[in-house]
N, C-alpha and C positions, 0 to 999 in steps of 0.2 A: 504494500500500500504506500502510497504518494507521504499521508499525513494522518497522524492520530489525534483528535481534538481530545485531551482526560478529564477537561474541566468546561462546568455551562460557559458557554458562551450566546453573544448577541445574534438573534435570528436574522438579520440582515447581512454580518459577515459570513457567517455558517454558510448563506447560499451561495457569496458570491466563491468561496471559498470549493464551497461542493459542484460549481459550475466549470471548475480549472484542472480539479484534482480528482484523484483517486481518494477520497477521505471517509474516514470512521470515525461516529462519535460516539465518544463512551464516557459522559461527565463526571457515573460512578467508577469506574473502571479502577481508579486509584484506590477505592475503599479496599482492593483484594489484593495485597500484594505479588501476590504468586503468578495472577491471571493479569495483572498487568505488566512483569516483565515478557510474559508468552506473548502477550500482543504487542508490545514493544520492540521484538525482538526481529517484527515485520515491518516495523515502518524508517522511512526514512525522514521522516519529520515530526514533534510532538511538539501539542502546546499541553503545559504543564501544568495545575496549581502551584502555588506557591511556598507549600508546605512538604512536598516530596523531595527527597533527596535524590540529586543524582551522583555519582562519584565514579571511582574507573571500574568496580565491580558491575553496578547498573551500564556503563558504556562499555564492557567486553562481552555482554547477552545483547546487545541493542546492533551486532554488526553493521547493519545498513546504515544508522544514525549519521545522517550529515547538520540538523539544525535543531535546536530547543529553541521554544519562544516560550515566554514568561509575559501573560498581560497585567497580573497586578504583581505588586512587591518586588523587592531588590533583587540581587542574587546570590542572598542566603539559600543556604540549603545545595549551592551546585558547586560542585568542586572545578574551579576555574582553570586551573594547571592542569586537570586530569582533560577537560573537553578542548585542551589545547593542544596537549598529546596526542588525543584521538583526533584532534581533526575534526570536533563537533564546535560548530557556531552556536552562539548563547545572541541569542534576539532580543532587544526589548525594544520600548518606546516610550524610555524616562521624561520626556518631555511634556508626554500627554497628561499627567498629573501638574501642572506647574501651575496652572492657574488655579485647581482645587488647594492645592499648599499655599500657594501665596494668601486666598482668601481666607482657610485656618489660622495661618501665621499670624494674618491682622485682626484676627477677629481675638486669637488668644493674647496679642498685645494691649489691646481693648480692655480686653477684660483684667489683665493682670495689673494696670495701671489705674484703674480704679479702685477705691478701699474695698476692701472685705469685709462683708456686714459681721462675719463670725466671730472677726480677730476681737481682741479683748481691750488691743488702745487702736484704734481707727485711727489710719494716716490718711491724709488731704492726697486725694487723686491728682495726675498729672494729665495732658494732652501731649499729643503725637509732636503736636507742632512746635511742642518747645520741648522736645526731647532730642536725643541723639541715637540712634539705632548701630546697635552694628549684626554684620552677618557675614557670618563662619560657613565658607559655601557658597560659592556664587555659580549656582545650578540655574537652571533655568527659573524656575521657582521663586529664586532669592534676587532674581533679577527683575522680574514681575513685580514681588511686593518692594525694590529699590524703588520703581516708578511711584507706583499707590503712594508711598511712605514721601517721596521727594512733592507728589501734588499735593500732599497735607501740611509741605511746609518742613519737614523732620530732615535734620540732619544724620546723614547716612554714610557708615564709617563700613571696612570690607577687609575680611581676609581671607584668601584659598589657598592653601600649598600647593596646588599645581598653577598658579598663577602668579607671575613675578611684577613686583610692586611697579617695577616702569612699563608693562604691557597699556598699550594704547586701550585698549578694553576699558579700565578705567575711568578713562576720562568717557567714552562711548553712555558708559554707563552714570554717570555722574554721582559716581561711587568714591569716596577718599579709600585709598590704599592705606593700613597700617598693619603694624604686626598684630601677630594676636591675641600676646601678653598688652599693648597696648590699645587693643580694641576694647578689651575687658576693662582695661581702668579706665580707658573715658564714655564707654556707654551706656548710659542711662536702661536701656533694655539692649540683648541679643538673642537671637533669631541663628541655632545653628541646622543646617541642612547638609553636613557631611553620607558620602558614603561610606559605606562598611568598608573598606581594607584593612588588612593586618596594621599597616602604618600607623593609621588613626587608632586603633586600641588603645585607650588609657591616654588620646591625645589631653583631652578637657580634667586634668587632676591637680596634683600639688603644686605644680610649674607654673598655672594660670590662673585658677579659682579663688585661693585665695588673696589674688593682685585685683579682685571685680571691684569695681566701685559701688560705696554701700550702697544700699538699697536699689541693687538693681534686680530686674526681672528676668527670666530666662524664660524661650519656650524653642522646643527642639521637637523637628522631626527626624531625626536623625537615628539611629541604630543608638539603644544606651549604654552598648559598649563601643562608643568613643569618650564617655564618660567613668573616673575613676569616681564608683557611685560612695564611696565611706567621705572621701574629698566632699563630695556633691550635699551628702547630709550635712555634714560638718557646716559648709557654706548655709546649710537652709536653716540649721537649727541653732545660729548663730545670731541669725537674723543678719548677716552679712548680704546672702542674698533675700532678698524679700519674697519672693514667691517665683517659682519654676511650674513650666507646660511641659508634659513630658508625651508627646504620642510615640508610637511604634513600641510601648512598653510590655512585655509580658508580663504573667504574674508573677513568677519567680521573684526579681528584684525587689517586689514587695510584698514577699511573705515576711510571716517573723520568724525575729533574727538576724534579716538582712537590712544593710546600712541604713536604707530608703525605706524601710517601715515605718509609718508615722512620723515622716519628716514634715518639720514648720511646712506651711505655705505651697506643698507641692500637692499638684494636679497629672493626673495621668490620665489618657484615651488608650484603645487597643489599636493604634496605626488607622484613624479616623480621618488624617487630613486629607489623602486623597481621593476615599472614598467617596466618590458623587458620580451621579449616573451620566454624565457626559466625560467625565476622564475615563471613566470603565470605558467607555465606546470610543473615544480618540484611542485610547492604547491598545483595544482589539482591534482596528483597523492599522493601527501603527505596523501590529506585530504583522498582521495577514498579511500585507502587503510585501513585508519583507522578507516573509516565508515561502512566499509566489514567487520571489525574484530570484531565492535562495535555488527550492526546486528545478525553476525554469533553467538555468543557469549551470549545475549538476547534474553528471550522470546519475543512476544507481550505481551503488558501485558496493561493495564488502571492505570493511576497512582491517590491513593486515594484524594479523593477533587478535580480531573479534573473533568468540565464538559462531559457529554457521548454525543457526536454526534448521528445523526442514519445512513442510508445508505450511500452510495457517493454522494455528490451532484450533480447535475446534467450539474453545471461549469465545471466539467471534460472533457467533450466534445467538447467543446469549447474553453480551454486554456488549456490542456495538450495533447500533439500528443507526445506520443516515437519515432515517426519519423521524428520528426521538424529536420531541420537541427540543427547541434551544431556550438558553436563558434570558430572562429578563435583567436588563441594565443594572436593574438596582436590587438584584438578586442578592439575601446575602449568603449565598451559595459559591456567588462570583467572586467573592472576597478573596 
């Protein structure tokens, strides 16, 4: 088979999708793990949820595999050195979420800048417009809400590691360049949108956190391991930082026992910022489109040291119907 769809997807890409290719869809197909490597093991393309691991075990039963697409969330969960050995492309369309981020972003700036009816001595709220922003990540996302923030009037401070302070970008952007240890002491609020990499692990700890200037605010879409989270309570329950947004968080980091249990002033979502029924559908069409170019553009072909399947299994029949219904946008199955 061309493509294996494992997760609901939107019924308008589905068809144009099934109009190009050979495809199967099988939204539950993931719940079984056994019966979704046997049908894995026939396709040369999968779109994925977001929650299945791939690594070099999963891509030495998958021989054919030349593309993974991924329509919501990062690329957690895929072992990126391994699908680069194999020769498997990893698809997204991180862009397509940027205006749903930017508008959480400000809506959680918003909100954190105004008092806290709970707290016990109520501070005098602040406005955007006589604040100073800074933002850690200049994704497309953090570039969106620089506009929003710069039409309010807010000074807007900017730091990215893979971005060098005299890159013309900057000024495109009318973003001030500084470092990062000095973004934290002069910003009134910060907005971080880093990706997962090893690099960034433990980037936000002892080195920066405690240099923030008081009473500032944080709110982070960002994975909360770029966060040294004992660092992070420390800062909350100091009152050094005044209140932190915390999406993309599991529950682990706030069971008890851990650092972030019952920290001052902190708020958490389960990775809520993107979540809106038109990023869902920008990033399934992102991916499809890229998945058609991928196919079209490639043979079949076995990739060496994959194991060789034999025929279709006979799970086919049973978990993939191309006429199953598809998902709705705002499915929370789609997540």
């Amino acid at each position: 088979m061309d493509l294996l769809v494992a997760e609901p997807l939107e019924a308008e890409v589905l068809q144009w999708l099934q109009t190009r290719h050979e495809l199967h869809y099988a939204p539950r197909l993931a719940d079984d793990h056994q019966r979704f490597a046997e049908v894995l093991a026939q396709a040369r393309a999968v779109i994925l949820p977001a929650q299945i691991p791939v690594d070099a075990r999963v891509l030495a039963r998958a021989p054919g595999l030349q593309a993974i697409g991924r329509i919501v969330g990062g690329q957690e969960h895929i072992d990126l050195d391994a699908c680069s050995r194999a020769g498997v492309t990893v698809l997204r369309s991180p862009d397509a979420s940027a205006p749903a981020e930017a508008e959480f972003m400000l809506g959680a700036l918003l909100s954190l800048l105004r008092p806290n009816p709970q707290a016990p001595h109520r501070v005098v709220g602040r406005e955007l417009a006589h604040c100073s922003v800074g933002l850690v990540g200049m994704d497309a996302g953090a570039r969106r809400l620089a506009t929003v923030l710069q039409t309010l009037g807010t000074q807007v401070r900017g730091y990215d590691p893979a971005l060098h302070a005299n890159s013309a970008h900057w000024g495109r952007w009318g973003v001030q360049p500084v470092s990062l240890r000095e973004l934290f002491e002069q910003s009134d609020a910060v907005c971080v949108q880093l990706p997962l990499y090893s690099r960034y692990v433990g980037l936000l700890g002892d080195r920066i956190l405690p240099w923030c200037k008081p009473g500032q605010v944080l709110v982070s879409v960002a994975p909360i391991e770029v966060f040294d989270e004992a660092v992070l309570a420390d800062m909350l329950n100091s009152g050094r930082l005044a209140a932190a947004w915390l999406d993309s968080v599991a529950p682990g980091p706030l069971a008890p026992g851990q650092p972030l249990h019952g920290a001052a002033g902190l708020q958490t979502t389960p990775r809520l910022a993107a979540y809106t029924r038109e990023a869902r559908l920008r990033s399934a069409w992102g991916v499809a489109r890229q998945l058609h170019d991928a196919l079209r553009r490639t043979p079949a072909t076995v990739r060496p040291g994959a194991r060789q399947g034999g025929t279709t299994p006979p799970v086919l029949r049973d978990w993939i119907s191309p006429g199953a219904p598809a998902a709705s946008a705002a499915s929370p199955a789609s997540r």
